[in-house]
N, C-alpha and C positions, 0 to 999 in steps of 0.2 A: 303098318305105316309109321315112318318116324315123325314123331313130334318136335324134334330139335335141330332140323335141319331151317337153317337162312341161307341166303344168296348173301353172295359177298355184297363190301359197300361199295367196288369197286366193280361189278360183274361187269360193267359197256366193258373195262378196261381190259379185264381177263379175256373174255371175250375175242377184243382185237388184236392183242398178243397170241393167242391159241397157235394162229398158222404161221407164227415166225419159228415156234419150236414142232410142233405136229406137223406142219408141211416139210420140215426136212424127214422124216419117218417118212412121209409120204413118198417122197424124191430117195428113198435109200440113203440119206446119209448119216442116220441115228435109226436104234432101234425103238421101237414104240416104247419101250421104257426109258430110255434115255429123255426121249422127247417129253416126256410127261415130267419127267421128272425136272428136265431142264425149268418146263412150263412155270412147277409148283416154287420153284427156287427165284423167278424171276417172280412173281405174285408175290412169295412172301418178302423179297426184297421190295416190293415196290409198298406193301402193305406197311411196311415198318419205315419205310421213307416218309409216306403218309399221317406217322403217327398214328399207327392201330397196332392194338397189340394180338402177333401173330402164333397161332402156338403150331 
């Protein structure tokens, strides 16, 4: 089991974002890694808009 895992400070927000990038996967128009990856790209934009610092 890990000991070092946190939820984000923003999880509602990741969250409610998920199916803007995952549901196109879903719908064929990105590959499941595109969409995830879209995912982590807009979180960490959003994390560092918020003043956290992203790594």
């Amino acid at each position: 089991m890990r000991t070092d895992f946190t939820y984000l400070s923003y999880t509602a927000y990741a969250n409610s974002i998920a199916v803007d990038s995952i549901g196109q996967s879903y719908h064929g128009k990105l590959t499941l890694h595109e969409a995830l990856q879209q995912w982590g790209e807009s979180l960490k934009k959003y994390g560092e808009e918020e003043g956290f610092t992203v790594r």
